[in-house]
N, C-alpha and C positions, 0 to 999 in steps of 0.2 A: 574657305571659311574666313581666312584672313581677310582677303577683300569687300567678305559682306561685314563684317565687324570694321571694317575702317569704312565703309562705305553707306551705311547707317544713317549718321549725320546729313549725308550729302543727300539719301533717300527722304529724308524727313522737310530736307530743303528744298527740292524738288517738288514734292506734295504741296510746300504752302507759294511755290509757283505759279503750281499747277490753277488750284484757287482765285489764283490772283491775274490768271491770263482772261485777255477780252474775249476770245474764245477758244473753245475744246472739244474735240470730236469724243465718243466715249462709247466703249462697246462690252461686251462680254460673251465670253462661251465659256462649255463646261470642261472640267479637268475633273481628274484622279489621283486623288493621296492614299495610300496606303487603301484603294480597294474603295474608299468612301468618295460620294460625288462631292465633290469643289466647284470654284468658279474663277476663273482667268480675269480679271476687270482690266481695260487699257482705259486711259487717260491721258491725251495729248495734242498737239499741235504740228504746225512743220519744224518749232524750235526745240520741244522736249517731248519724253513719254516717259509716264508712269505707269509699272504693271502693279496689281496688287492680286494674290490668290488668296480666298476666301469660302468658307466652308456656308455660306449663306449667298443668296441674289438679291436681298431686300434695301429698303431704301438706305438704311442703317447705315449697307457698303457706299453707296453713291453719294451719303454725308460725309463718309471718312475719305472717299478722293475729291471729292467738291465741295463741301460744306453746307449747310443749310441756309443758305443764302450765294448763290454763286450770284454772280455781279456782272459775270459775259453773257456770251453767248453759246450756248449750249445746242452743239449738231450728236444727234442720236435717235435711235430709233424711237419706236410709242412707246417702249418697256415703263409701267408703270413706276418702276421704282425712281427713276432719274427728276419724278414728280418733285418731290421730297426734298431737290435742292434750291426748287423756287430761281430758275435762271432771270436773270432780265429780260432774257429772250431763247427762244427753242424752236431750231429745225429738225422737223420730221425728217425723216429720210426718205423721199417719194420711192426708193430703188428699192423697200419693201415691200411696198404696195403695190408696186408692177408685178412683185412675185408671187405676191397675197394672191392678185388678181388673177393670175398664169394659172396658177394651183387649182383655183377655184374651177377656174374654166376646163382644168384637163379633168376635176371630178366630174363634171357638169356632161364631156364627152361619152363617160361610162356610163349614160344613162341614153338606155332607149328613144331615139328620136320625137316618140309619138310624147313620151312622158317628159322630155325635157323643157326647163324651165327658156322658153328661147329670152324673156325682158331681161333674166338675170345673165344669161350669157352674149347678150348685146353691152348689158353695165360693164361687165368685167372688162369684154375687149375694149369700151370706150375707156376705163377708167385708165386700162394701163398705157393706150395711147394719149390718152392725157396728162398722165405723169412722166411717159418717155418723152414728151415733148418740151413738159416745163426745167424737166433734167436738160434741156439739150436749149435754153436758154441761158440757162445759169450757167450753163460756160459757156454760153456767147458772149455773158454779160463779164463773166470770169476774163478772159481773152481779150476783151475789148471791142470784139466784131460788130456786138451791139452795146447801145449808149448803155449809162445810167439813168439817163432821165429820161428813159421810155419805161422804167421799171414800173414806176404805179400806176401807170395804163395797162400794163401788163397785168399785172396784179389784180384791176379791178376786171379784169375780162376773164382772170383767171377762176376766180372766185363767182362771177358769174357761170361760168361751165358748168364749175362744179356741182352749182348748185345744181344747174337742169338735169345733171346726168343721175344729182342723186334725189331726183324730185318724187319717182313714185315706189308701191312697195314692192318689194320683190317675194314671192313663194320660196323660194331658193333658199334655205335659212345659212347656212355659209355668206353668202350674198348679201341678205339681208342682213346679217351680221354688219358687214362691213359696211355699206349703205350711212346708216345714222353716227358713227364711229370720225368717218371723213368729214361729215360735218360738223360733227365735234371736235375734231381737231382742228378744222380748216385755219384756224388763227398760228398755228404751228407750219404748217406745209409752205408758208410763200416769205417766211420771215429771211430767204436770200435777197428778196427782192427789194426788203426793204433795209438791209445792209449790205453796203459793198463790199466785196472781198470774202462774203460768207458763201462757203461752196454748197449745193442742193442736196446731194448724196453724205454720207458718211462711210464714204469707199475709203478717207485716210483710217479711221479706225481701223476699218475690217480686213484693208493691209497689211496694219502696224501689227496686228495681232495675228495674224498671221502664221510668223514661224512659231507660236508658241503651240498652235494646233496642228503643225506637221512634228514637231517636238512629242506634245500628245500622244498622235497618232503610232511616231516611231518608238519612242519611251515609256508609253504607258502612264503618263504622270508621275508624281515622287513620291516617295515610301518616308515620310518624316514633316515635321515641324521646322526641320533644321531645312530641309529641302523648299518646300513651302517660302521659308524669306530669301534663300538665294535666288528661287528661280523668281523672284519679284524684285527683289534689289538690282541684281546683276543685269536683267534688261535692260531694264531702266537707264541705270547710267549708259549702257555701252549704245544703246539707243540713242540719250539723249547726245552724247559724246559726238557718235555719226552725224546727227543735225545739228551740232553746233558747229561741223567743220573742221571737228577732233578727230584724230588718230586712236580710236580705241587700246589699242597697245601700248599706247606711249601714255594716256592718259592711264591705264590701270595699274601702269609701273610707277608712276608719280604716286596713285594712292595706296599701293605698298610701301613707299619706301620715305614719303616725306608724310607731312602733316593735313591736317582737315582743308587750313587756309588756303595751302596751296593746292592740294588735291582740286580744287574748287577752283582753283582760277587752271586748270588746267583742264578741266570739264567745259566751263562755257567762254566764249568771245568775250564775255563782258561778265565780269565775275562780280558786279556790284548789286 
């Protein structure tokens, strides 16, 4: 309780980071307070993470870790609510829609051979070899194996696939679902390609959060209010502590024992 009362300030400093980074992977799953459903939020980078728990999923949350105008770039999945911060730019996560597509196809299985939709389960297996595939340039392009300045060739052939594979209609309504949705997003899905260093996947999210769903799992979620900001505060820093190249123990003894300033310069590499 100590360390989330001194550690507060440095939460709230963190948050307007968070905002102000060029970009942010950003995920969510569900949690348990006191028996009622919550929501886990991460927000972060390879240099910090912010967790926040909240008793809502709506955009509201995704204003209070990013603001209503974020300025970077925003990697996350299609979740509607992430709409709401207006990024400069936004990657879809293709590594959904290979799942989407998997799912669809193994409903597709359980259906009588004479009765199944064969166009929609031709889409499926093409789409998600088309998303494993562009997943598996972006870290070429990631890596360096391949150029940068092959990217908007890439991209315009990319975007040409896409469109063939989602040219006719599908009977499948799962399928069909998904069909006009891709090319709704298509301005989302290839925004790697047109910035360097932005990864395809939002696998850092779905990592970073991580141990809070085996935490979950083991704990049940917390029984309180009070529980609620530790276990959002307390990530956070020792989180962000670990990618800065801190010593979590040493940094948590600094912010028991001395002040905010320094608490602070013993959190990050560059405390300005």
């Amino acid at each position: 309780r100590q360390a989330v009362l001194k550690g507060a300030a440095l939460y709230e400093d963190l948050r307007e980071k968070i905002k102000a980074s060029a970009c942010i992977h950003a995920d969510e799953t569900s949690w348990r307070n006191d028996g009622m459903g919550h929501y886990a939020w991460y927000a972060g980078n390879a240099h910090l993470a912010f967790f926040h728990i909240d008793r809502h999923r709506s955009t509201a949350v995704a204003q209070y870790l990013l603001g209503s105008r974020f300025e970077g770039i925003l990697v996350a999945d299609r979740y509607a609510a992430y709409n709401g911060v207006h990024a400069h730019a936004r990657q879809a996560c293709p590594g959904h829609l290979i799942t989407q597509a998997k799912e669809i196809t193994r409903e597709l299985l359980l259906i009588e051979d004479g009765s199944r939709d064969k166009k929609a389960e031709a889409f499926c297996a093409g789409i998600a070899t088309f998303f494993s595939n562009a997943c598996a340039v972006g870290q070429e392009l990631l890596s360096g194996t391949r150029k940068g300045k092959q990217a908007a060739r890439i991209e315009k052939r990319f975007v040409s696939e896409l469109k063939r594979l989602c040219a006719g209609r599908l009977s499948y309504k799962p399928a069909e679902t998904l069909r006009p949705s891709l090319i709704k997003d298509q301005p989302f899905l290839f925004t790697f390609l047109r910035h360097p260093g932005v990864q395809p996947t939002n696998n850092q999210a779905e990592q970073s959060i991580r141990f809070l769903v085996i935490f979950r799992k083991i704990m049940f979620g917390t029984r309180s209010q009070s529980g609620l900001r530790t276990h959002s505060i307390l990530p956070s820093l020792v989180l962000t502590a670990l990618r800065q190249g801190r010593n979590p123990r040493a940094f948590l003894q600094t912010l028991l024992t001395s002040d905010t300033a320094q608490a602070q310069a013993a959190l990050y590499c560059n405390s300005s």
